[in-house]
Structure formats: structure tokens, C-alpha cells
C-alpha positions in Angstrom: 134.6 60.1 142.5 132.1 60.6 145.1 129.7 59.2 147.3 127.7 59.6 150.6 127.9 56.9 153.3 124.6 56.8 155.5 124.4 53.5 156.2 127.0 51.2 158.3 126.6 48.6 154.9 128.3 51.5 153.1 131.0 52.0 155.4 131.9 48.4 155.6 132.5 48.1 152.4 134.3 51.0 151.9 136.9 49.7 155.0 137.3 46.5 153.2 138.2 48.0 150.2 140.3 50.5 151.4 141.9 47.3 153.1 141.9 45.9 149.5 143.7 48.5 148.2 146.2 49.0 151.0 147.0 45.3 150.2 147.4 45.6 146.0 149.9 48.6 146.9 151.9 46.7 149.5 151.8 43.8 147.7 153.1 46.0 144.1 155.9 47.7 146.2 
């Protein structure tokens, strides 16, 4: 997928979920 970040909102969230998934995948291995 894509998607443009302009904003520091958007950016934010996409470090938190990047966090989120870094989590699921430590927590799964």
C-alpha cells in the first residue's frame, strides 16, 4: 500500500505503528 505523510499527525502514527508491529513480531518469535 501507499500513502503520503505531510503532516507530523501522520507521521506519529505511522511510528507508533511501526512500534506496534515491531512488538507483534517480537512478541510471535
Amino acid at each position: 500500500f501507499e500513502f503520503s505523510i505531510d503532516d507530523e499527525d501522520a507521521s506519529e502514527s505511522v511510528r507508533m505503528i511501526k512500534c506496534l508491529i515491531f512488538d507483534t513480531i517480537m512478541l510471535i518469535s
